[in-house]
FIZADREN-518646 format. One line per field, with one value per atom (N, C-alpha, C): x, y, z; atom name; chain. Coordinates in nm, 3 decimals. Layout:
BEGIN
c1 <- (X | ...)
c2 <- (Y | ...)
c3 <- (Z | ...)
atom <- (CA | ...)
kette <- (A | ...)
//
This chain:
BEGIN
c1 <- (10.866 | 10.729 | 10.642 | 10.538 | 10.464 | 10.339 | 10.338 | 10.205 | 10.217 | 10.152 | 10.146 | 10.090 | 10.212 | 10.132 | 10.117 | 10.108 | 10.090 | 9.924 | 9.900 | 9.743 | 9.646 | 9.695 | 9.624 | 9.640 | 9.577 | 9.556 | 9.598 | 9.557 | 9.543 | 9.668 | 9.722 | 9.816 | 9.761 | 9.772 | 9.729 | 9.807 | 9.843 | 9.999 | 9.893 | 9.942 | 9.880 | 10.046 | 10.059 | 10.140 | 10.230 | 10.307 | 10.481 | 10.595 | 10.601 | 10.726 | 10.730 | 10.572 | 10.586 | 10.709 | 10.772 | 10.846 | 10.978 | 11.023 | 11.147 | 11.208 | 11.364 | 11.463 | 11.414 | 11.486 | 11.431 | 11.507 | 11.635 | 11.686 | 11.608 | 11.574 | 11.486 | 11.297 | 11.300 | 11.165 | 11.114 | 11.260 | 11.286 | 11.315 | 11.391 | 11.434 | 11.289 | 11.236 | 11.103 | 10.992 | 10.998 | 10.896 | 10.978 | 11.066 | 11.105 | 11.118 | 11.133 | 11.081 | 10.969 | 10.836 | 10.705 | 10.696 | 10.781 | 10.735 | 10.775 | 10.911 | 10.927 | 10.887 | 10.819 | 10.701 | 10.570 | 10.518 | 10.421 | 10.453 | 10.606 | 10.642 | 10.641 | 10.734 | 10.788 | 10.627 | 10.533 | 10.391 | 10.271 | 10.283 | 10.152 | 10.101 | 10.087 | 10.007 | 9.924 | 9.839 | 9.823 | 9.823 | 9.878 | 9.904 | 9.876 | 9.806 | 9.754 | 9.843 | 9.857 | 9.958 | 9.884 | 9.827 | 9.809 | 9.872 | 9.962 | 10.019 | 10.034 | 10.104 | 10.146 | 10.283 | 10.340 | 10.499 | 10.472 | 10.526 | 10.548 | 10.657 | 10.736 | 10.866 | 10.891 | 10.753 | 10.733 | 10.625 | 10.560 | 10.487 | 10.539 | 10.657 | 10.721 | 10.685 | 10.711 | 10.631 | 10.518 | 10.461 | 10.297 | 10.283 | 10.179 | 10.149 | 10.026 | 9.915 | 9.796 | 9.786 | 9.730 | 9.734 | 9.588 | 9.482 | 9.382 | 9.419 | 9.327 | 9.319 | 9.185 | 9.219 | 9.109 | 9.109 | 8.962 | 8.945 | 8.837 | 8.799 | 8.687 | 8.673 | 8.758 | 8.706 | 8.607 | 8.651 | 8.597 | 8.729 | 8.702 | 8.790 | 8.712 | 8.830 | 8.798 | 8.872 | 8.975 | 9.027 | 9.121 | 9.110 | 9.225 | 9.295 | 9.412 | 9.458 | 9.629 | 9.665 | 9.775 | 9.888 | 9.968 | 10.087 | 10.170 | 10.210 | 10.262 | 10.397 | 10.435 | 10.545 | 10.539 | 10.631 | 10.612 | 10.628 | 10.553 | 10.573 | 10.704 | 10.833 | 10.902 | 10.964)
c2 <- (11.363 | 11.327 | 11.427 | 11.396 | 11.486 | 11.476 | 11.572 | 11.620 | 11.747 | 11.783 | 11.927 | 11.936 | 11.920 | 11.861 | 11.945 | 12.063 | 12.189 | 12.233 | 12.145 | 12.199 | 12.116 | 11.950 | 11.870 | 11.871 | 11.825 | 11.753 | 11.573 | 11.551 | 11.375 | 11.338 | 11.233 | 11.188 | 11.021 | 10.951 | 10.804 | 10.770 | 10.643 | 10.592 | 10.443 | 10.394 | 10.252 | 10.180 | 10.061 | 10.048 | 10.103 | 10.215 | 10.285 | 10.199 | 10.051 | 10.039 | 9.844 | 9.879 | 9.748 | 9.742 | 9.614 | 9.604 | 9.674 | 9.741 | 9.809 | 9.685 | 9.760 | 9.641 | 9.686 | 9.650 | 9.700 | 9.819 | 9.792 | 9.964 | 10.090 | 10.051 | 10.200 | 10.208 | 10.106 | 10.144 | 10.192 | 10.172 | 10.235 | 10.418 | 10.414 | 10.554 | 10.648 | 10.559 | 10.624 | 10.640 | 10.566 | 10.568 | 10.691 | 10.701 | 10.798 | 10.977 | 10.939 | 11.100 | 11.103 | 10.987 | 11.007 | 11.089 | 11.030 | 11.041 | 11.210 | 11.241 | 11.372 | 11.489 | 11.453 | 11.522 | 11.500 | 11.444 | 11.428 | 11.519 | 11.518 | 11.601 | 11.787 | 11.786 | 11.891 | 11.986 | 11.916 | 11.973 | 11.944 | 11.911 | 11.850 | 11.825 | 11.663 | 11.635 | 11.463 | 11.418 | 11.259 | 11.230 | 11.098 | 10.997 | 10.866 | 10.814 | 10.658 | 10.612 | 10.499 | 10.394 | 10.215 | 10.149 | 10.064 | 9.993 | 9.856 | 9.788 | 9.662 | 9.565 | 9.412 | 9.385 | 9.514 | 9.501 | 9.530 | 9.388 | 9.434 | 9.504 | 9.481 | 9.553 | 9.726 | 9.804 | 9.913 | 9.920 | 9.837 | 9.873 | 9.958 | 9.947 | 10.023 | 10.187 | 10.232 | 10.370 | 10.400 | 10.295 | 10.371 | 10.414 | 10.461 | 10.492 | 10.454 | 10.397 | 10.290 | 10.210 | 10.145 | 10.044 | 9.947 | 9.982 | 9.913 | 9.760 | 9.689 | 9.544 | 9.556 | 9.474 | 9.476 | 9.336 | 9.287 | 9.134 | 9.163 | 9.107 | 9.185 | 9.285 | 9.384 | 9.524 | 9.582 | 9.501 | 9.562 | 9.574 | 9.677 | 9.715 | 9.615 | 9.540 | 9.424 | 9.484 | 9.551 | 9.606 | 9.732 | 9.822 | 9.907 | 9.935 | 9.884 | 9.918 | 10.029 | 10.105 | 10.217 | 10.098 | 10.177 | 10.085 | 10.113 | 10.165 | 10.184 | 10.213 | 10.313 | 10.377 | 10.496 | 10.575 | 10.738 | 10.742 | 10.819 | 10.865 | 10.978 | 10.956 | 11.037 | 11.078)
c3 <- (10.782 | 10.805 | 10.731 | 10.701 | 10.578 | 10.635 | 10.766 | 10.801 | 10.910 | 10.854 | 10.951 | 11.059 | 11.128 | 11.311 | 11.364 | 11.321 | 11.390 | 11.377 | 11.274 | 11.264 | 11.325 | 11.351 | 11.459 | 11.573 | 11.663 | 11.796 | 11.794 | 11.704 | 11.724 | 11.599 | 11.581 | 11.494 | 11.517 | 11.381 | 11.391 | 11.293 | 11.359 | 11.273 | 11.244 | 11.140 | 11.146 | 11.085 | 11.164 | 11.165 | 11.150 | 11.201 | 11.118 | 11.153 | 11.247 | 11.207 | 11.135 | 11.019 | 10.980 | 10.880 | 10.848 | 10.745 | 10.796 | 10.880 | 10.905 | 11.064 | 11.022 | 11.122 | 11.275 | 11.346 | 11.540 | 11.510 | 11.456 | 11.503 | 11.432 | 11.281 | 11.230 | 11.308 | 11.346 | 11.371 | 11.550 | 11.588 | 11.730 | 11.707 | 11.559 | 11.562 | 11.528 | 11.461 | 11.395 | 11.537 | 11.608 | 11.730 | 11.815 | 11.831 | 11.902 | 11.845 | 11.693 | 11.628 | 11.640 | 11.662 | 11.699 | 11.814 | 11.934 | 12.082 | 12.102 | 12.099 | 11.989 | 11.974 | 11.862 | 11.795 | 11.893 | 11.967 | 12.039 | 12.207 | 12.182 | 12.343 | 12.292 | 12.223 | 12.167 | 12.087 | 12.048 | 11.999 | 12.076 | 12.226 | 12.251 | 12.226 | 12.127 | 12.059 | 12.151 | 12.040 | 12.111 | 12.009 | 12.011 | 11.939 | 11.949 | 11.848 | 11.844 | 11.744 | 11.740 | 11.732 | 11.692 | 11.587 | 11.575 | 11.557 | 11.615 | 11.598 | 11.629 | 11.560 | 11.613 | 11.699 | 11.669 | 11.666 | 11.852 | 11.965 | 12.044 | 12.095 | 12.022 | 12.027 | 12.075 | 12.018 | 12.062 | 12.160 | 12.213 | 12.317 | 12.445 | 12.451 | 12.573 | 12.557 | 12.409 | 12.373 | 12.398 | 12.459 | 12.512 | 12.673 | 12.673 | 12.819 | 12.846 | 12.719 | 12.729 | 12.641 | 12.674 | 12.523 | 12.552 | 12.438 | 12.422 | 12.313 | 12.323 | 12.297 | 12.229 | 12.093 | 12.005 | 11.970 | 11.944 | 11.921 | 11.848 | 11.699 | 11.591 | 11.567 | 11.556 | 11.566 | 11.693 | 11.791 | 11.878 | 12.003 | 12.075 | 12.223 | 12.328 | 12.390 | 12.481 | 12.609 | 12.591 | 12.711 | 12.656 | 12.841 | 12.837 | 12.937 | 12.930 | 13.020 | 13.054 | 13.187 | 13.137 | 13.117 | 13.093 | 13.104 | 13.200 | 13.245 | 13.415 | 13.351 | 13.225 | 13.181 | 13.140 | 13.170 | 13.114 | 12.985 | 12.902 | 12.746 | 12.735 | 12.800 | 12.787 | 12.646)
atom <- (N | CA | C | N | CA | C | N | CA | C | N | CA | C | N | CA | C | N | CA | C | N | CA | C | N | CA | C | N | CA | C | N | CA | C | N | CA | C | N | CA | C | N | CA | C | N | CA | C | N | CA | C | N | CA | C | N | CA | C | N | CA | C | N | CA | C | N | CA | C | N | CA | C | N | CA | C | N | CA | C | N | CA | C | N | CA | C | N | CA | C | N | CA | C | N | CA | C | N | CA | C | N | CA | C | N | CA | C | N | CA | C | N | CA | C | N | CA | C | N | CA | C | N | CA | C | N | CA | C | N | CA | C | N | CA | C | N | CA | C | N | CA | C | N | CA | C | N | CA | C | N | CA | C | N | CA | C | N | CA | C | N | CA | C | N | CA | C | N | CA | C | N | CA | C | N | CA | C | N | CA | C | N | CA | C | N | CA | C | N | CA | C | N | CA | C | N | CA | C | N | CA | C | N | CA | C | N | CA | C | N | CA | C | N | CA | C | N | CA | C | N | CA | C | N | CA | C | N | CA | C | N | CA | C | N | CA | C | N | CA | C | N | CA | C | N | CA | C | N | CA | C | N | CA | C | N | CA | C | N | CA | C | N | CA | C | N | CA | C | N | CA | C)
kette <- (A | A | A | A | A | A | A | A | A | A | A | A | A | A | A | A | A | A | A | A | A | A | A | A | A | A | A | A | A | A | A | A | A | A | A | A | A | A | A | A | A | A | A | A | A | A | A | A | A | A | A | A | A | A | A | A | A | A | A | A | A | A | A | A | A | A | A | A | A | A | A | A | A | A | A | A | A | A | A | A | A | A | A | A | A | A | A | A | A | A | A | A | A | A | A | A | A | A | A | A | A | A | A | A | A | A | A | A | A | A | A | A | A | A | A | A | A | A | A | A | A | A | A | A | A | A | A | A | A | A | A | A | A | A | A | A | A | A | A | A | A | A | A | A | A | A | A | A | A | A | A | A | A | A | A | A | A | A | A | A | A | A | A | A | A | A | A | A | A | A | A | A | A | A | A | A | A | A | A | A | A | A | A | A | A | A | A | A | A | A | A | A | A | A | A | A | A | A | A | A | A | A | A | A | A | A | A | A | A | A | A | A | A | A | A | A | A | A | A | A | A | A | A | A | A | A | A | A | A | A | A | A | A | A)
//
């Protein structure tokens, strides 16, 4: 990964697991989660792929570029 997460607070992925199979883009969400435990960091996450929604612990809803809802997800970011 080619960012120096040591010097942020925030990390923003836009899409990271478009175009990749379920298994690499599970491995890639989890060197996210990771890197987000191991550096105290936060991390946003834009995506279509529900496949990783389980990696969140909120997840807002956008309709026009606008936030229509937020709600937690009732799962730990372990």
């Amino acid at each position: 990964m080619s960012t120096k997460a040591g010097e942020v607070q925030l990390i923003v992925c836009d899409e990271p697991t478009s175009s990749l199979d379920h298994e690499t883009g599970q491995q890639i969400m989890e060197l996210l989660r990771s890197l987000v435990k191991q550096e105290n960091k936060t991390l946003v996450v834009v995506t279509h792929d529900n496949r990783i929604f389980r990696f969140a612990d909120r997840m807002a809803y956008m309709d026009d570029g606008r936030i229509i809802k937020i709600e937690s997800s009732n799962r730990d970011f372990k």
